[in-house]
LOZARO-233073 format. One record per residue (C-alpha): x, y, z. Coordinates in pm, whole numbers, plus 50000, padded with zeros to 5 digits. Layout:
XYZ ...
% end
This chain:
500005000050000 501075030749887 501395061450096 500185092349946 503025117649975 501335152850072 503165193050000 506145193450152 506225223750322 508975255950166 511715264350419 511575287450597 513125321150525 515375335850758 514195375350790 516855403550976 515185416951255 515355453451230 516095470651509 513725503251560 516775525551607 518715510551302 515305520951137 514865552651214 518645559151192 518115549150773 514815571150716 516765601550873 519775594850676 517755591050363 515815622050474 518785645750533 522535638050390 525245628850541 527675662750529 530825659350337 533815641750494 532155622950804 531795581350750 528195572050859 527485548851206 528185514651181 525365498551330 524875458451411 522135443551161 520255425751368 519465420551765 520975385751771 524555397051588 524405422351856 523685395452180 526485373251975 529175402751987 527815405252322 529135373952475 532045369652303 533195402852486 532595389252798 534375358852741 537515379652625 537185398252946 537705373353154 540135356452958 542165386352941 541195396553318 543325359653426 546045369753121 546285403353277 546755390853609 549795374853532 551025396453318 551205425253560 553565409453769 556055405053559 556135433753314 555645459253647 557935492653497 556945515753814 554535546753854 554075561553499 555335596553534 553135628653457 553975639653128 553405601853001 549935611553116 549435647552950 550865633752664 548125602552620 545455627952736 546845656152444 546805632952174 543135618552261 541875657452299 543685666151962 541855634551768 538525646651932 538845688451841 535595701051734 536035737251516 533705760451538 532435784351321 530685820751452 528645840551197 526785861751414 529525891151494 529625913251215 533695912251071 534905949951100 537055947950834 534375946850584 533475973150258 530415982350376 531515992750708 533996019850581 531266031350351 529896063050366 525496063650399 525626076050022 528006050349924 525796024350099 522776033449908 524106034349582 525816001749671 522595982249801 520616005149501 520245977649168 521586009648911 524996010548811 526956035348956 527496064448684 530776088048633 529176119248718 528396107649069 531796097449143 533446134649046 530556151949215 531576128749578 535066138349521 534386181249434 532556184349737 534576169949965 537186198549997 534026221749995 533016206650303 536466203350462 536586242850445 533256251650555 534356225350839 537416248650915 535496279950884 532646271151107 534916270351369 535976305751314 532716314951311 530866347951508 528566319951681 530996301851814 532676330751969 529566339152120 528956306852298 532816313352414 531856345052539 529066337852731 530826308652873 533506331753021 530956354453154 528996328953321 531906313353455 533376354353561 529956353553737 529876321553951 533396320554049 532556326854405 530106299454431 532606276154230 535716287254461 533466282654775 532396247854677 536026236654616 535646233554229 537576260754129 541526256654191 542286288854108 540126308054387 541816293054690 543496327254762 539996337854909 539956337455258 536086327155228 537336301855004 540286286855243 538196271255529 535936247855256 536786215955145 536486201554825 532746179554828 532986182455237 529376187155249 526306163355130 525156174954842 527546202854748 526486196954315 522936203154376 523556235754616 526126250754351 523886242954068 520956257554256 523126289354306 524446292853964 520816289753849 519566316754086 522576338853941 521356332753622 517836341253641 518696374853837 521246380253556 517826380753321 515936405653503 513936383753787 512766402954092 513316382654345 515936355554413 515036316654434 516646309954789 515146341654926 512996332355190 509406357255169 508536352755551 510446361055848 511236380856154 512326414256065 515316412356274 516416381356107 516296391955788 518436426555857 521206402255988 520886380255674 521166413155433 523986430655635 526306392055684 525656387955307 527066431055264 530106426255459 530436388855287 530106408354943 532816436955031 535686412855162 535086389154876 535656419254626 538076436354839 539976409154856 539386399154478 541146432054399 543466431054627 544926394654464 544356411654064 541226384654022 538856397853778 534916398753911 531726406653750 530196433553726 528426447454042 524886450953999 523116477754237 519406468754291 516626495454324 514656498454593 511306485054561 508926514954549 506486525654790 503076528754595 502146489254539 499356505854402 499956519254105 499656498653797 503166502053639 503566538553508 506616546353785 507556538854155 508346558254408 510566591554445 514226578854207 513296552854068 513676545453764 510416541053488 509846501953344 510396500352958 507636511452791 505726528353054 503856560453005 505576590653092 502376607453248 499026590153439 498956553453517 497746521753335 495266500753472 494836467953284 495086482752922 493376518953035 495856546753082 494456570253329 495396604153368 494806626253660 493086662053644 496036682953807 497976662653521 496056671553248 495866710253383 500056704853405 499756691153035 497266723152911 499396750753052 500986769952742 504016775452955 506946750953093 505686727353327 505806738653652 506476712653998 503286727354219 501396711654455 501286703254870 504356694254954 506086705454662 508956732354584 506306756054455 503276746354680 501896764455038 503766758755288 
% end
């Protein structure tokens, strides 16, 4: 009896496991390309290659662990010395140097950066650059050299020189008293201070200098003047500040230092009434005031003795009580 021989079944096919990271790894690379002049990863093919290389590591461990063992003992040279050591570490650092590469700091020694803004623009601009432009760039250059020189010379700058030196003539005693001012230590007033002995000393002299400077353009009263306080306080204030005044220039004269100008201020006048045509007895009239009645807002008002004084056909005559001319 025959048997009756079935399919014989194929062999089977023996498949590389891929490993997920080998995977991945081969997508990126065929993704993105390798750069020029570094070899790709080796990487083992499959998971059992890689348990195989495995083993046969540890077995050469311990074979050379027992090999070593012996070894050591008799090929012992001593303590390896230092520079044996930096000179195995050098050459490992040296195999491993990575060079890198900055963009982001702009180089100095560039064209653009010696470029001048019109240069730059006609340099970025898509036109060619023309003839013409290049002789007009290079005529005006000495014109501007000269009017650079002559600017200098100019009557505005000698003004702002000029009111420098007055403004410095002016303060001198406020500089010289703070200590800022070498050349004022010849004042006696000046000798006993310090240079920066006292808290603050900038802001006081620059609150000074300011006060000088706003009296210096016509204000009435000064900043630092205090408006409310005993009577007998304030003539011992005005008459220390006198005598402070007097030795200062005294002295000032004595030594050949050169002041400002002294300033003498009026009295304020007597009538707070009036409206601005005059003060008192002396003093002088404000600019643009009338010469006869007073103003009142924008009325000028004129008196009737005034107006008789104004209608006489003769010379104006000083009458009145109290006057030259007047009853006694």
């Amino acid at each position: 009896m025959t048997s009756a021989l079935g399919k014989r079944k194929a062999p089977p096919v023996e498949e590389d496991v891929v490993d997920a990271q080998e995977a991945l790894r081969r997508h990126f690379e065929a993704r993105f390309k390798m750069p020029a002049g570094i070899a790709p990863c080796a990487a083992p093919s499959s998971k059992k290659q890689a348990r195989g290389e495995d083993e046969d590591n540890e077995e050469d461990e311990d074979d050379s662990d027992f090999d070593s063992d012996e070894s050591n003992a008799e090929s012992w040279d001593g303590v390896s010395s230092e520079e044996e050591e930096g000179d195995g570490l050098d050459s490992g650092e040296e195999s491993h140097v990575v060079e890198v590469v900055d963009h982001t700091k702009s180089s100095s020694t560039s064209i653009t950066s010696i470029m001048s803004k019109k240069e730059l623009k006609a340099y970025l601009s898509s036109r060619p650059p023309s003839h013409t432009s290049a002789a007009q760039s290079d005529s005006t250059s000495p014109k501007k050299k000269k009017a650079d020189e002559s600017q200098a010379e100019d009557s505005a700058a000698f003004l702002a020189n000029d009111l420098a030196l007055q403004r410095l003539i002016a303060e001198s005693h406020i500089l010289s008293a703070a200590g800022g001012n070498s050349s004022h230590w010849q004042s006696s007033a000046a000798a006993g201070t310090a240079t920066n002995t006292r808290a603050f000393a900038a802001g006081r002299t620059a609150k000074k200098t300011t006060d000088l400077r706003f009296q210096a353009l016509g204000a009435k009263d000064s900043i630092l003047a205090q408006s409310k306080m005993p009577m007998s306080m304030r003539k011992g204030i005005v008459s220390h500040n006198t005598a402070k005044e007097a030795k200062r220039r005294r002295e000032a004269k004595e030594n050949g230092i050169i002041l400002e100008r002294e300033v003498k201020k009026s009295k304020p006048s007597r009538s707070k009434k009036s409206g601005g045509g005059g003060g008192g007895r002396g003093e002088p009239r404000e600019v643009g005031a009338p010469g006869v009645g007073r103003m009142r807002g924008a009325t000028l008002r004129i008196s009737a003795r005034e107006a008789e004084v104004l209608n006489r056909p003769g010379p104006a005559r000083r009458g009145g009580r109290g006057g030259r001319g007047g009853r006694r």
